[in-house]
C-alpha positions in Angstrom: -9.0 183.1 3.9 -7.8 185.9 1.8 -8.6 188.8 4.9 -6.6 186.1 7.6 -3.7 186.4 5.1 -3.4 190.7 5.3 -2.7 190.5 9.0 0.3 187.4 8.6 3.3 187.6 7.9 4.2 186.6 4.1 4.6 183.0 2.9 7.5 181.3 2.4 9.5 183.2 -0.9 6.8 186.2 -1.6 8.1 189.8 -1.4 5.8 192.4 0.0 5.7 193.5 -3.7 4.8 190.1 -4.3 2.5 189.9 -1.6 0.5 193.1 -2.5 0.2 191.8 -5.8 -1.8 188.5 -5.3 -3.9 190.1 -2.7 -4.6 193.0 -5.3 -5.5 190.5 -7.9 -8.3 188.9 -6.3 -9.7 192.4 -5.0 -9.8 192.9 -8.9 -11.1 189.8 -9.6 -8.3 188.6 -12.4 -8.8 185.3 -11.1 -11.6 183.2 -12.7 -12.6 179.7 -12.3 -14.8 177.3 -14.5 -14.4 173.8 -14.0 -17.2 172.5 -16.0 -16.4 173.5 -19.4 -12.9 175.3 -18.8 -11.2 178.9 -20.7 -9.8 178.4 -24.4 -6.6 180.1 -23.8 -4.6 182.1 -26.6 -2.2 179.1 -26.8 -5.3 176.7 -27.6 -5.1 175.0 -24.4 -8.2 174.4 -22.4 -7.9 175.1 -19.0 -10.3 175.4 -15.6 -8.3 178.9 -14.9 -8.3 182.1 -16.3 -6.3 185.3 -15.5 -8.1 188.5 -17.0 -5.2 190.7 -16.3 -6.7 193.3 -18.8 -9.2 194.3 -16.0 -6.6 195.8 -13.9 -6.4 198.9 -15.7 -9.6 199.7 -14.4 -8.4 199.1 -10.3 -5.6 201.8 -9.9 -4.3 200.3 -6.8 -3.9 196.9 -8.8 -2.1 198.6 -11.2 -0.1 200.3 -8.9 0.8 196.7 -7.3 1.5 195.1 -10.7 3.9 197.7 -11.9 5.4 197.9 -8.0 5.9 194.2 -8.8 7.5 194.2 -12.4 9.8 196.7 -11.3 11.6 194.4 -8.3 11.2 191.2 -11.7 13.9 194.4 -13.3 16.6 194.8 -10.9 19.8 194.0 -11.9 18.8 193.7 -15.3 20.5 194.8 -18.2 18.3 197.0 -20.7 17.8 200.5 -22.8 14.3 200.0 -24.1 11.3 198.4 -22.4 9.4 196.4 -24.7 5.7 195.8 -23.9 3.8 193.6 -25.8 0.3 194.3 -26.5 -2.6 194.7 -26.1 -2.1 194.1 -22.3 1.1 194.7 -21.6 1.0 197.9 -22.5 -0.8 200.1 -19.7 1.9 198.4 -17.5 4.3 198.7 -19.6 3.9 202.7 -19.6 3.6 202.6 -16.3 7.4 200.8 -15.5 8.8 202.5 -17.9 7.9 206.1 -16.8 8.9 205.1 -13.0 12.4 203.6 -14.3 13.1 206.4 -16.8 13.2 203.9 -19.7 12.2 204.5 -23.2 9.4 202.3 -24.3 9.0 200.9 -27.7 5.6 198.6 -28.8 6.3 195.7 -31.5 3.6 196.1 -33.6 1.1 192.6 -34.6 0.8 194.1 -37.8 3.2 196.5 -39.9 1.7 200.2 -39.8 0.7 200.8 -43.4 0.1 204.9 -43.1 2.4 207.4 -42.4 5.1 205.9 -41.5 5.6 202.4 -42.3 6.9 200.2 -39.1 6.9 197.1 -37.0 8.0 199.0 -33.6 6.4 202.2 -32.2 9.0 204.3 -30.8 12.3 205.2 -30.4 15.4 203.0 -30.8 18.8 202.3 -32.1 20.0 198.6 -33.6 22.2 197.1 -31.4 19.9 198.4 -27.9 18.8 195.8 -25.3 14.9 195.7 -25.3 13.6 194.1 -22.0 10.1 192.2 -23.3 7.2 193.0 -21.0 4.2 191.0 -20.8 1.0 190.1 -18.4 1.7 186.4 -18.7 2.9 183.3 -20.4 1.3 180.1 -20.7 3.7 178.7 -23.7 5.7 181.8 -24.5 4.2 182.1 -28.7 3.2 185.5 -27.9 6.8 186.5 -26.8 8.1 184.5 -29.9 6.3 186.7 -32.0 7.2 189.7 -30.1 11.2 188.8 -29.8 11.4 188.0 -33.7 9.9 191.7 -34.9 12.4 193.5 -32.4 15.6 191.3 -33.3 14.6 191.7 -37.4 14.8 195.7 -36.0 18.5 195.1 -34.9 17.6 195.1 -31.2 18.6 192.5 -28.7 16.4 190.6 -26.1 17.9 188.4 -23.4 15.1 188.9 -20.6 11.3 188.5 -20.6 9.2 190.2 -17.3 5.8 188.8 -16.9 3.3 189.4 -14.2 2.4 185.6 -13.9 3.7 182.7 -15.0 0.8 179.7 -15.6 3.8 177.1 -15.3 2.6 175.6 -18.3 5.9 175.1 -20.1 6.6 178.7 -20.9 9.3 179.2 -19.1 11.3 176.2 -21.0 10.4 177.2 -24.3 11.9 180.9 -23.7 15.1 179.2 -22.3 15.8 176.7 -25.4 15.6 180.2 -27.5 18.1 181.7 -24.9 15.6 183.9 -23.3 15.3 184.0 -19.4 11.8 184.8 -17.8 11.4 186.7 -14.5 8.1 186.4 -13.1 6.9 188.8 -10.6 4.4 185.4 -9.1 3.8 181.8 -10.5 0.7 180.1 -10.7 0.5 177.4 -8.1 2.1 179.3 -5.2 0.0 182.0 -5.7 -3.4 179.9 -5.6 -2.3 178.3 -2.9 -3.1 181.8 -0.9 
Protein backbone atom coordinates (compact mmCIF):
# COMPACT_ATOMS: atom_id res chain seq x y z
CA UNK A 1 0.00 0.00 0.00
CA UNK A 2 2.70 2.36 0.92
CA UNK A 3 4.56 2.06 -2.95
CA UNK A 4 0.60 2.70 -4.57
CA UNK A 5 0.65 5.84 -2.35
CA UNK A 6 4.28 7.48 -4.10
CA UNK A 7 2.69 7.53 -7.50
CA UNK A 8 -1.04 9.45 -6.13
CA UNK A 9 -1.70 12.41 -5.54
CA UNK A 10 -1.65 13.48 -1.75
CA UNK A 11 -4.54 12.79 0.72
CA UNK A 12 -6.93 15.08 1.66
CA UNK A 13 -4.90 18.02 4.02
CA UNK A 14 -1.07 16.61 3.76
CA UNK A 15 1.57 18.93 2.17
CA UNK A 16 4.17 17.44 0.08
CA UNK A 17 6.35 18.21 3.13
CA UNK A 18 3.88 16.36 4.89
CA UNK A 19 3.74 13.74 2.49
CA UNK A 20 7.47 13.08 2.26
CA UNK A 21 7.57 12.88 5.82
CA UNK A 22 5.20 9.81 6.58
CA UNK A 23 6.51 7.95 3.63
CA UNK A 24 10.12 8.62 4.96
CA UNK A 25 9.09 7.35 8.36
CA UNK A 26 8.16 3.99 7.46
CA UNK A 27 11.34 3.62 5.00
CA UNK A 28 13.07 4.27 8.46
CA UNK A 29 11.00 2.19 10.27
CA UNK A 30 9.87 4.75 13.30
CA UNK A 31 6.76 3.09 13.25
CA UNK A 32 6.40 -0.04 15.58
CA UNK A 33 3.55 -2.12 16.46
CA UNK A 34 2.95 -4.67 19.36
CA UNK A 35 -0.37 -5.48 20.18
CA UNK A 36 0.07 -8.22 22.54
CA UNK A 37 1.80 -6.65 25.34
CA UNK A 38 1.93 -2.94 24.05
CA UNK A 39 5.06 0.07 24.51
CA UNK A 40 5.34 1.83 28.19
CA UNK A 41 5.47 5.27 26.88
CA UNK A 42 7.48 8.16 28.79
CA UNK A 43 4.09 9.48 29.94
CA UNK A 44 3.27 5.92 31.62
CA UNK A 45 0.72 5.09 29.22
CA UNK A 46 0.63 1.74 27.68
CA UNK A 47 0.08 1.72 24.22
CA UNK A 48 0.02 -0.92 20.98
CA UNK A 49 2.22 1.98 19.05
CA UNK A 50 5.49 3.20 19.27
CA UNK A 51 7.28 6.06 17.27
CA UNK A 52 11.19 5.59 17.62
CA UNK A 53 11.95 8.91 16.10
CA UNK A 54 15.55 8.71 17.53
CA UNK A 55 16.31 6.29 14.61
CA UNK A 56 16.13 8.91 12.09
CA UNK A 57 19.34 10.41 12.63
CA UNK A 58 20.75 7.46 11.21
CA UNK A 59 18.43 7.78 7.58
CA UNK A 60 19.66 11.21 6.19
CA UNK A 61 16.95 11.51 3.80
CA UNK A 62 14.41 11.11 6.85
CA UNK A 63 16.07 13.65 8.46
CA UNK A 64 16.06 15.70 5.67
CA UNK A 65 12.10 15.17 5.49
CA UNK A 66 11.53 15.84 9.20
CA UNK A 67 13.33 19.07 9.35
CA UNK A 68 11.74 20.02 5.62
CA UNK A 69 8.57 19.38 7.64
CA UNK A 70 9.26 21.36 10.98
CA UNK A 71 10.22 24.15 9.01
CA UNK A 72 6.62 24.66 6.93
CA UNK A 73 5.04 23.81 11.28
CA UNK A 74 7.39 27.50 11.65
CA UNK A 75 6.00 29.83 9.12
CA UNK A 76 4.49 32.72 10.27
CA UNK A 77 5.69 32.14 13.67
CA UNK A 78 6.98 34.52 15.89
CA UNK A 79 10.50 33.55 17.50
CA UNK A 80 14.44 34.52 18.22
CA UNK A 81 15.66 31.27 19.75
CA UNK A 82 14.78 27.72 18.71
CA UNK A 83 14.48 25.68 21.66
CA UNK A 84 15.02 21.87 21.15
CA UNK A 85 14.34 19.67 23.78
CA UNK A 86 16.44 16.66 24.30
CA UNK A 87 17.61 14.07 23.81
CA UNK A 88 15.72 13.75 20.49
CA UNK A 89 14.89 16.90 19.50
CA UNK A 90 17.99 17.96 19.21
CA UNK A 91 19.73 16.54 15.81
CA UNK A 92 16.55 18.28 14.37
CA UNK A 93 16.60 20.89 16.18
CA UNK A 94 20.25 21.82 14.78
CA UNK A 95 19.16 21.04 11.71
CA UNK A 96 16.02 23.83 11.53
CA UNK A 97 17.80 26.02 13.13
CA UNK A 98 20.91 26.21 10.86
CA UNK A 99 18.45 26.27 7.63
CA UNK A 100 16.27 29.29 9.31
CA UNK A 101 19.31 31.23 10.64
CA UNK A 102 18.09 30.89 14.22
CA UNK A 103 20.07 30.66 17.31
CA UNK A 104 19.50 27.47 19.21
CA UNK A 105 19.46 27.14 22.84
CA UNK A 106 19.04 23.37 24.78
CA UNK A 107 17.08 23.49 28.30
CA UNK A 108 19.12 21.39 30.23
CA UNK A 109 17.31 18.08 32.41
CA UNK A 110 19.72 18.69 34.94
CA UNK A 111 21.65 22.02 35.92
CA UNK A 112 25.40 21.85 34.60
CA UNK A 113 27.49 21.63 37.71
CA UNK A 114 31.20 22.36 36.03
CA UNK A 115 32.34 25.25 34.41
CA UNK A 116 29.79 27.17 34.09
CA UNK A 117 26.75 26.58 36.00
CA UNK A 118 23.34 26.55 33.84
CA UNK A 119 20.00 25.28 32.96
CA UNK A 120 20.13 26.40 29.09
CA UNK A 121 23.06 25.80 26.60
CA UNK A 122 23.53 28.66 24.53
CA UNK A 123 23.01 32.06 23.75
CA UNK A 124 20.13 34.23 24.89
CA UNK A 125 18.66 37.43 26.23
CA UNK A 126 15.56 37.50 28.97
CA UNK A 127 12.66 38.81 27.36
CA UNK A 128 13.56 36.61 23.72
CA UNK A 129 10.76 34.32 22.23
CA UNK A 130 12.08 30.59 22.37
CA UNK A 131 10.02 28.44 19.80
CA UNK A 132 10.10 24.71 21.77
CA UNK A 133 11.06 21.92 19.41
CA UNK A 134 10.33 18.43 20.00
CA UNK A 135 9.86 14.85 18.18
CA UNK A 136 6.52 14.30 19.75
CA UNK A 137 3.90 14.72 22.41
CA UNK A 138 1.70 12.16 23.83
CA UNK A 139 0.62 14.46 27.14
CA UNK A 140 2.93 17.37 26.72
CA UNK A 141 5.04 16.66 30.59
CA UNK A 142 8.14 16.75 28.60
CA UNK A 143 7.33 20.26 27.16
CA UNK A 144 6.18 21.30 30.72
CA UNK A 145 9.44 20.63 31.92
CA UNK A 146 11.13 22.18 29.13
CA UNK A 147 8.79 25.56 29.12
CA UNK A 148 9.29 26.06 32.98
CA UNK A 149 13.47 26.07 32.80
CA UNK A 150 13.34 28.60 29.81
CA UNK A 151 10.55 31.00 31.39
CA UNK A 152 12.59 30.80 35.05
CA UNK A 153 15.59 32.04 32.30
CA UNK A 154 13.37 35.22 31.49
CA UNK A 155 12.54 33.80 27.95
CA UNK A 156 9.01 33.56 26.57
CA UNK A 157 7.34 30.46 24.89
CA UNK A 158 3.98 30.80 23.11
CA UNK A 159 4.52 27.92 20.37
CA UNK A 160 5.51 24.25 20.60
CA UNK A 161 6.64 22.32 16.92
CA UNK A 162 6.54 18.69 17.09
CA UNK A 163 7.09 16.11 14.46
CA UNK A 164 3.94 14.08 15.47
CA UNK A 165 1.32 14.47 17.51
CA UNK A 166 -0.11 10.88 19.24
CA UNK A 167 -3.53 12.80 19.80
CA UNK A 168 -3.52 11.60 23.16
CA UNK A 169 -4.44 14.75 24.94
CA UNK A 170 -1.31 16.72 24.43
CA UNK A 171 -2.43 19.20 22.50
CA UNK A 172 -5.13 20.31 25.26
CA UNK A 173 -2.86 20.25 28.08
CA UNK A 174 -0.39 22.77 26.14
CA UNK A 175 -3.43 25.03 25.40
CA UNK A 176 -4.83 25.31 29.15
CA UNK A 177 -1.04 26.54 29.84
CA UNK A 178 -1.46 29.06 26.82
CA UNK A 179 0.82 27.17 24.69
CA UNK A 180 -0.22 26.40 20.90
CA UNK A 181 1.14 23.08 19.23
CA UNK A 182 1.93 22.86 15.45
CA UNK A 183 2.34 19.52 14.41
CA UNK A 184 4.09 18.79 11.21
CA UNK A 185 1.50 15.15 11.05
CA UNK A 186 -1.01 13.62 13.67
CA UNK A 187 -1.32 10.21 14.47
CA UNK A 188 -4.50 8.75 13.04
CA UNK A 189 -4.31 10.42 9.59
CA UNK A 190 -1.03 9.42 9.21
CA UNK A 191 -1.64 5.56 9.91
CA UNK A 192 -4.36 5.67 7.91
CA UNK A 193 -1.66 5.78 4.88
Amino acid sequence: MIDSLRNKDHLEGLTDAQEGLALSLHDAGVILFNFNEGFVLKSGLVSPIYIDLRRIQSFPDSMDAATGALIEQTKGLEFDRIAGIPEAAVPMATLVANRLRKPQITPRKDTKTHGIIRKIDGVFLPGETALVLDDLITTGASKFEAVDVLKENGLLVKDVVVVIDRQQGGEQQLAEKGLVLHAALKIKPTLQL
